[in-house]
C-alpha positions in Angstrom: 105.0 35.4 119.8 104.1 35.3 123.3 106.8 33.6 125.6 106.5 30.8 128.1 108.5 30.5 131.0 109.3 27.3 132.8 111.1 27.8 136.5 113.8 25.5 137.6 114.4 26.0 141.4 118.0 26.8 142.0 119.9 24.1 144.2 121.3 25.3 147.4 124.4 23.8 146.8 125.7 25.7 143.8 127.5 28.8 144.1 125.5 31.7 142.7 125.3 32.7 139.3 127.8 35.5 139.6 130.1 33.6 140.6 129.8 30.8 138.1 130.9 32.7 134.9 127.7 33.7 133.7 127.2 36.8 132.0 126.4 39.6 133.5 123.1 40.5 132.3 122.6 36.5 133.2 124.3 36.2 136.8 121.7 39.7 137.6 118.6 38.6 136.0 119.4 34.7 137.0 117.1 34.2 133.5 118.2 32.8 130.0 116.1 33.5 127.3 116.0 30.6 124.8 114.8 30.2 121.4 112.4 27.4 120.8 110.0 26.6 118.2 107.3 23.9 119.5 106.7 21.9 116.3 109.0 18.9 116.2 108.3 16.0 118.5 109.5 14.8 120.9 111.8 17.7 121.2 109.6 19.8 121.6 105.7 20.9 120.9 102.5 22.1 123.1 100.8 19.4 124.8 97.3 18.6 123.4 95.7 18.5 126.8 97.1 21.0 128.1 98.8 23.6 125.7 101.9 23.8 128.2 105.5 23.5 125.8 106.9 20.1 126.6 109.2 17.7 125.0 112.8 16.3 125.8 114.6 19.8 124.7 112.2 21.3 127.5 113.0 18.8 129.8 116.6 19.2 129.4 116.7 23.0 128.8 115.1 22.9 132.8 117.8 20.3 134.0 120.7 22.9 132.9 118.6 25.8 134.2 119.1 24.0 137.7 122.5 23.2 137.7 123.0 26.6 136.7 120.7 28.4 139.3 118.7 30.1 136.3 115.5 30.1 134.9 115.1 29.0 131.1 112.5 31.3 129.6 111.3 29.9 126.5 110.9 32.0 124.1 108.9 31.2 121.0 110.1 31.9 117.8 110.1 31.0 113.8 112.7 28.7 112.8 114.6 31.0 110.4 114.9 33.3 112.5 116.9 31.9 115.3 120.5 32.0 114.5 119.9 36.1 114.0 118.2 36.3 116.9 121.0 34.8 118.9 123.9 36.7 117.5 121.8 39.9 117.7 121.0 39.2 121.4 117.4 38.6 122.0 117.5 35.2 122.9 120.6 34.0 124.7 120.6 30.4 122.9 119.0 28.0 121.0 117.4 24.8 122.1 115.0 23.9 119.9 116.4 20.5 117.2 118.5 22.1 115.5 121.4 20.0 114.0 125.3 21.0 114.3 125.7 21.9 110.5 129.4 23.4 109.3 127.3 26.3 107.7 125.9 27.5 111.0 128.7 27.4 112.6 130.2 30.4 110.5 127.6 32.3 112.9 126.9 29.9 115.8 128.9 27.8 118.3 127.0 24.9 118.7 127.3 22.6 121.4 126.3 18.9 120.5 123.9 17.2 123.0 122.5 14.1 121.1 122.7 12.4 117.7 120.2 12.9 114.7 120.0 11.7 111.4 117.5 12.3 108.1 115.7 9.3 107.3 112.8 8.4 104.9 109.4 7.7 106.1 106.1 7.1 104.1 102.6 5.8 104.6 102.8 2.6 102.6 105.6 -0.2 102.8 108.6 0.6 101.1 110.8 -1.8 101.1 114.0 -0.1 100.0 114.7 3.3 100.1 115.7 3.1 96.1 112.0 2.5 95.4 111.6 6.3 96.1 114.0 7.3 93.1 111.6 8.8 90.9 109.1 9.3 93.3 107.7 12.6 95.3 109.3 13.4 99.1 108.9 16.5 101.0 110.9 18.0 104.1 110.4 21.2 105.8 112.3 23.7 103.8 113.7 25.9 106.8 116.1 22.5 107.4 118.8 21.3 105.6 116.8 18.1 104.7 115.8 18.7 101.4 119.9 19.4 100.7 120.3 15.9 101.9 117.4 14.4 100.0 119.1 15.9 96.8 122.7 14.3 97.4 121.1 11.3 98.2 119.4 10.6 95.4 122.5 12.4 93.0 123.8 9.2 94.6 121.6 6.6 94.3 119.1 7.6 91.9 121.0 7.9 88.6 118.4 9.0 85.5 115.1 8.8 88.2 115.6 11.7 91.2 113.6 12.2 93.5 111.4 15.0 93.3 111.5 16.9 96.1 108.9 19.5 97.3 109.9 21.6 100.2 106.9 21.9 103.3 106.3 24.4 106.0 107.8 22.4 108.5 107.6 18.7 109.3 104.0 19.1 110.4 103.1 20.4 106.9 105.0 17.3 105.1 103.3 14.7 107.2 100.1 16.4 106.2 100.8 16.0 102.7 101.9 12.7 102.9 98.6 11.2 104.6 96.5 13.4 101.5 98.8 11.6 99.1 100.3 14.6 98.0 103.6 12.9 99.1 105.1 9.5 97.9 107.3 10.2 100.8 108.8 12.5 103.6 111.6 13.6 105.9 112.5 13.7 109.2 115.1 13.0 112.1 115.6 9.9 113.3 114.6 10.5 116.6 111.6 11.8 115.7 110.0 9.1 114.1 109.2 6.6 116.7 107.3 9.2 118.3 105.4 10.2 115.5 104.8 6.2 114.8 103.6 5.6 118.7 100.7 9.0 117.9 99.3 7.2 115.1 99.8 3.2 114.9 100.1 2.2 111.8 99.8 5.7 110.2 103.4 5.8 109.1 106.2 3.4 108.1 109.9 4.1 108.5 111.8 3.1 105.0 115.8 1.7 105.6 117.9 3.2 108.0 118.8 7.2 108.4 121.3 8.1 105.7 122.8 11.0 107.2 124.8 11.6 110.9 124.6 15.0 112.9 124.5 16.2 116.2 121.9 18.1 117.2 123.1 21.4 118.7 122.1 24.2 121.0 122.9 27.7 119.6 125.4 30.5 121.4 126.4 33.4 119.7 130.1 34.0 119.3 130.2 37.5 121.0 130.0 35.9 124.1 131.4 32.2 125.4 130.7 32.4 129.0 127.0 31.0 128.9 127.9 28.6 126.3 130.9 27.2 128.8 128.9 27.1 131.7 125.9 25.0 129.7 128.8 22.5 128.4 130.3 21.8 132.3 126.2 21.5 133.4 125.5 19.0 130.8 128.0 17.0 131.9 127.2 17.1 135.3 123.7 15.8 134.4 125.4 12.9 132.3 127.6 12.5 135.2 125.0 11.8 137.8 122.3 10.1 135.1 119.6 12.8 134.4 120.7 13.0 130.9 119.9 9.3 130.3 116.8 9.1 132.5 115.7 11.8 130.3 116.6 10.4 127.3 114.7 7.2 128.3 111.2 9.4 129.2 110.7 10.2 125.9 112.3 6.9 124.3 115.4 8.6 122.9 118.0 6.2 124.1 119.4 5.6 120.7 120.1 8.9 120.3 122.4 9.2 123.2 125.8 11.0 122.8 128.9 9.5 124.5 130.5 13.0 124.2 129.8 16.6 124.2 131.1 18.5 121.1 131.2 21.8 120.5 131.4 22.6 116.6 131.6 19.1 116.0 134.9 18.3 118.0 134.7 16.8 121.5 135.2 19.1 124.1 
């Protein structure tokens, strides 16, 4: 798929790239290809009006690109195919909701930059997230959601599990949720107030998430220097309040992380 590039003007005040660890290739070309796929707001998705690639990964993505005197060129891509695009160098990273799992990171260092979680949503009131043992929920299959669904109900649906169907993508389970295909679906937490906000009424959030991640963005392991230099500019912008402001914009505040990790350990 076609790319889209956002530019981030350098500051003046930062030492050039070259001198700031990057990679080579990076420091030269002053660019940072990153793997994004635009279907999961607020994180990211085209706008309606517009078509432009926007969302709070963007946003952020652009902030880092600044502090680090780069451009992030978005690069659009299919969700399974991210993590071997990474390691195999065509992208650089990965900032596009993905979620700090132990499994990745046999491939991936990931560098944790706000909290997740899976939680139930459905378009009629449920009042407890039990009533959906027996029933029908769908997640996108490329995510490790419909893993999660399955302990979940191993746990709490003895002799009536959940039946769960596996989308193409979170677009495609909300889809078959609202033609009743669906008693139920899947998503991250800090998806879903967005999603409610698009469509009042449309969808009702059912208990609380029952699962805790990060979400992450991607390195490869060949390589550490980009992935170092991201982790000292995303504290910066927590440092001087971008991170929050940003946060704020697209009503993400809960999902706020106090600290950085990096494969899940603070850094």
């Amino acid at each position: 798929m076609a790319a889209t590039a956002c530019t981030a003007q350098a500051p003046k005040d930062l030492k050039a790239a070259s001198d700031g660890g990057l990679p080579p290739k990076i420091a030269e070309s002053k660019t940072v290809v990153v793997g994004n796929v635009p279907n999961y707001p607020p994180l990211e998705f085209k706008d309606p009006s517009t078509n432009q690639l926007t969302g709070f990964d963007i946003d952020l993505g652009n902030a880092i690109g600044k502090q680090l005197g780069v451009t992030f060129k978005w690069q659009e891509t299919s969700f399974e195919q991210l993590q071997s695009a990474v390691t195999t160098g065509r992208i650089d990273m990965i900032l596009s909701g993905m979620s700090d799992l132990p499994e990745r990171r046999k491939t991936l260092d990931l560098v944790g930059y706000m909290t997740s979680g899976a939680q139930f949503f459905s378009t009629t009131k449920v009042a407890d997230p039990k009533d959906l043992c027996g029933k029908t929920v769908g997640a996108s299959r490329r995510t490790s959601f419909p893993d999660e669904i399955k302990k979940w109900s191993e746990q709490n649906c003895a002799g009536k599990p959940i039946k769960i169907i596996g989308t193409e993508g979170s677009a495609d389970a909300r889809t078959q949720l609202t033609q009743g295909r669906l008693d139920a679906a899947v998503q991250g937490s800090e998806t879903l107030p967005y999603i409610a906000k698009q469509d009042p009424g449309k969808f009702n959030v059912v208990g609380d998430p029952f699962t805790q991640v990060n979400q992450g963005m991607g390195f490869g392991k060949q390589d550490t220097r980009l992935r170092d230099a991201v982790v000292k500019a995303l504290g910066a912008l927590q440092k001087d309040g971008t991170y929050q402001q940003l946060l704020d914009k697209w009503g993400l505040k809960d999902n706020a992380i106090k600290q950085i990790t990096l494969n899940g350990s603070p850094t």
